[in-house]
Backbone bond lengths (Angstrom), bond angles and torsions (degrees), N, CA, C in turn:
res aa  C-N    CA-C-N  psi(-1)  N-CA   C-N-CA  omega(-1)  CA-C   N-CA-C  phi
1 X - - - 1.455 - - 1.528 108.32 -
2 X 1.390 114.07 120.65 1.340 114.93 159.87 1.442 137.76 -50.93
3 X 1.128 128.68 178.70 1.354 130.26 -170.96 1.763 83.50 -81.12
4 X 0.772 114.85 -75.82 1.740 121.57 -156.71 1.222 88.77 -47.20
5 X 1.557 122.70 -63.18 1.734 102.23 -163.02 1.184 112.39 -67.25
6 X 1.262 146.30 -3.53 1.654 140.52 122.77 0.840 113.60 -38.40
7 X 1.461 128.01 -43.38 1.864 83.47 -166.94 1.562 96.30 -96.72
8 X 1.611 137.35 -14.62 1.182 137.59 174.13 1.880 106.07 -59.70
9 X 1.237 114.77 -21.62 1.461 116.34 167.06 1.517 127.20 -95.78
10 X 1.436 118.26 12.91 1.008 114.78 -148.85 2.016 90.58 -88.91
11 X 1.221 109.13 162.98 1.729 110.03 169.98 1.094 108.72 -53.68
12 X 1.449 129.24 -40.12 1.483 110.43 -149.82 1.607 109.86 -110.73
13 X 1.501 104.14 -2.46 1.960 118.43 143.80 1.065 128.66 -62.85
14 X 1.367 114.05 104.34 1.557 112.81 179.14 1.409 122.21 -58.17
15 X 1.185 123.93 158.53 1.407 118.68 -170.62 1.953 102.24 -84.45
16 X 1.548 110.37 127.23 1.351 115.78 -176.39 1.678 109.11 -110.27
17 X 1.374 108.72 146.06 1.860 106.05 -178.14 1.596 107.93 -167.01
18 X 1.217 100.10 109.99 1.652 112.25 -177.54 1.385 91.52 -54.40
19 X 1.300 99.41 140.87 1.973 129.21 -174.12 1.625 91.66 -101.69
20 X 1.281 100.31 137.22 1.722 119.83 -173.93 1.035 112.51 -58.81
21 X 1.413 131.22 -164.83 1.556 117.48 164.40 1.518 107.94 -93.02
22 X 0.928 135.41 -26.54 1.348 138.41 -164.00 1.349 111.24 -101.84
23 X 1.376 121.87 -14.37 1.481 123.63 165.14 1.863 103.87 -88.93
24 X 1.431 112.20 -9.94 1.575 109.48 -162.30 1.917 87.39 -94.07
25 X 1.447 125.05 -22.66 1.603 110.02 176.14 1.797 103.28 -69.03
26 X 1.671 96.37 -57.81 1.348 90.47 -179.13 1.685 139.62 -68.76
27 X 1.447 101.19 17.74 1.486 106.42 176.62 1.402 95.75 -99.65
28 X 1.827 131.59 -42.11 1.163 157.66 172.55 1.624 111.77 -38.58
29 X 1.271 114.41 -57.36 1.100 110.26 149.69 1.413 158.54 -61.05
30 X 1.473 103.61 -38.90 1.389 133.12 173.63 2.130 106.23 -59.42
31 X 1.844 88.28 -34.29 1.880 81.61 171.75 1.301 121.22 -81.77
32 X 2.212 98.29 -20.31 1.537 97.86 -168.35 1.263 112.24 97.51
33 X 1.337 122.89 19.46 1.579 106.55 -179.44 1.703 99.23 -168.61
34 X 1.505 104.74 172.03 1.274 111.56 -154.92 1.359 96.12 -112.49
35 X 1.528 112.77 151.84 1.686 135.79 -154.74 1.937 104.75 -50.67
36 X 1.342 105.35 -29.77 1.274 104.16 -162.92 1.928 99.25 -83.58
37 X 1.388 125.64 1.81 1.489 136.15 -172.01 1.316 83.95 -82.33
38 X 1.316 145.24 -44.82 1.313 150.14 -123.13 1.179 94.73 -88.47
39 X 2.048 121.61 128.58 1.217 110.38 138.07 1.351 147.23 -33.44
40 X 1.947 117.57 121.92 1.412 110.92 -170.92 1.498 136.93 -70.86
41 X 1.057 161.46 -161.68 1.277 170.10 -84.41 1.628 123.01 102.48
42 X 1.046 127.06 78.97 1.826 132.25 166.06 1.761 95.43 -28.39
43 X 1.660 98.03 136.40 1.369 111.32 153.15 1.805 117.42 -54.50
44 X 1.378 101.48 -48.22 1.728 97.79 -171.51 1.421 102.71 -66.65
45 X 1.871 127.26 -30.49 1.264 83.08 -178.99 1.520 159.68 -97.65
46 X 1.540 124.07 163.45 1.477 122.14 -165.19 1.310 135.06 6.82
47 X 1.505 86.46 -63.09 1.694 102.48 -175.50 1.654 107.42 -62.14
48 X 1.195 120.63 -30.59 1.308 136.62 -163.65 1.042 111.12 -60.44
49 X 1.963 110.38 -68.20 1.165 153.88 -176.97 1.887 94.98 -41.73
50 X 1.578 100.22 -78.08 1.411 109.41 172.97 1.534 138.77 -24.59
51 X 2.211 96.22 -23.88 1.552 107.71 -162.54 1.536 90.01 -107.46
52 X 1.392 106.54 -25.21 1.698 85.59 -170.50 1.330 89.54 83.48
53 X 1.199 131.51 71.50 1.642 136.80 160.20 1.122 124.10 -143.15
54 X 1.045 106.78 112.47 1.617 141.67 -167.38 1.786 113.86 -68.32
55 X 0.718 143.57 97.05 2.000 154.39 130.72 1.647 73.95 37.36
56 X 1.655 114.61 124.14 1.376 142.82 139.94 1.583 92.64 109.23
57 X 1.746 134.58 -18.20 1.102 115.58 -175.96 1.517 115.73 -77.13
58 X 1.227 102.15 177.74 1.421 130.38 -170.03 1.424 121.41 -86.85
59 X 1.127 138.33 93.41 1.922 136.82 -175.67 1.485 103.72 -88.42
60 X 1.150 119.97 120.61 1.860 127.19 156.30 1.229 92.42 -82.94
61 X 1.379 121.97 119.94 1.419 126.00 137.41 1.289 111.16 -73.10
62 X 1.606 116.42 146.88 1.690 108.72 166.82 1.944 91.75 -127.10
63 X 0.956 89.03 120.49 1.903 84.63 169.02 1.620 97.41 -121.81
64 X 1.415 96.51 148.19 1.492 108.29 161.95 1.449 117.25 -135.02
65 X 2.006 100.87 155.67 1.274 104.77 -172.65 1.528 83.54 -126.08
66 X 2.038 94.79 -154.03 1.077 96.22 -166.74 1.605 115.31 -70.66
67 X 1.087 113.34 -32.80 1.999 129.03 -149.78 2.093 66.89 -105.53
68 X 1.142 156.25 -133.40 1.495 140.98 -102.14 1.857 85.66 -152.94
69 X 2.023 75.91 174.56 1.406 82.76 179.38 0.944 111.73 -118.19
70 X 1.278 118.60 148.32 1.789 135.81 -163.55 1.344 106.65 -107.67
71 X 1.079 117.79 132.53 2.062 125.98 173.30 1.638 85.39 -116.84
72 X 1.436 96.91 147.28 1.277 132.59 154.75 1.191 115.76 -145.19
73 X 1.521 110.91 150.13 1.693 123.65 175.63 1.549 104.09 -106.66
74 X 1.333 84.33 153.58 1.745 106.85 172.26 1.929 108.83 -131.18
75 X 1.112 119.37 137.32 1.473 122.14 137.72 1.601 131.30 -54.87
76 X 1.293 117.18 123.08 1.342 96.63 157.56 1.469 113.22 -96.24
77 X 1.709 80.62 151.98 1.809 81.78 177.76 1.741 94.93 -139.31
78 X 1.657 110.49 176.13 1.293 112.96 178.29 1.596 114.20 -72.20
């Protein structure tokens, strides 16, 4: 195991996964708003780096606590 896929496995890294194109309109809509509303995300970082995600895509974060799990999206940008 690499360094990165340690720390991309680590517990307290949320799990990250570029959103398709066709799941990224219908998430877009479902909030009501257009890609550029979206909280950002840096190209360099980790998680990014790790996904192979390219400037304008779409990141699902999934974090979990104790009571549920929460998704949030990010943009990447440069």
């Amino acid at each position: 195991m690499t360094s990165a896929d340690f720390r991309a496995s680590h517990f307290l890294v949320p799990k990250h996964e570029i959103l398709a194109k066709t799941k990224k309109e219908e998430v877009l809509s479902s909030l009501g708003i257009d890609e550029g509303k979206l909280p950002k995300i840096k190209l360099h970082d980790p998680q990014v780096k790790l996904l192979g995600a390219k400037e304008g895509d779409i990141i699902k974060i999934i974090r979990n606590d104790p009571t549920k799990e929460n998704v949030y999206y990010r943009l990447v940008v440069k």
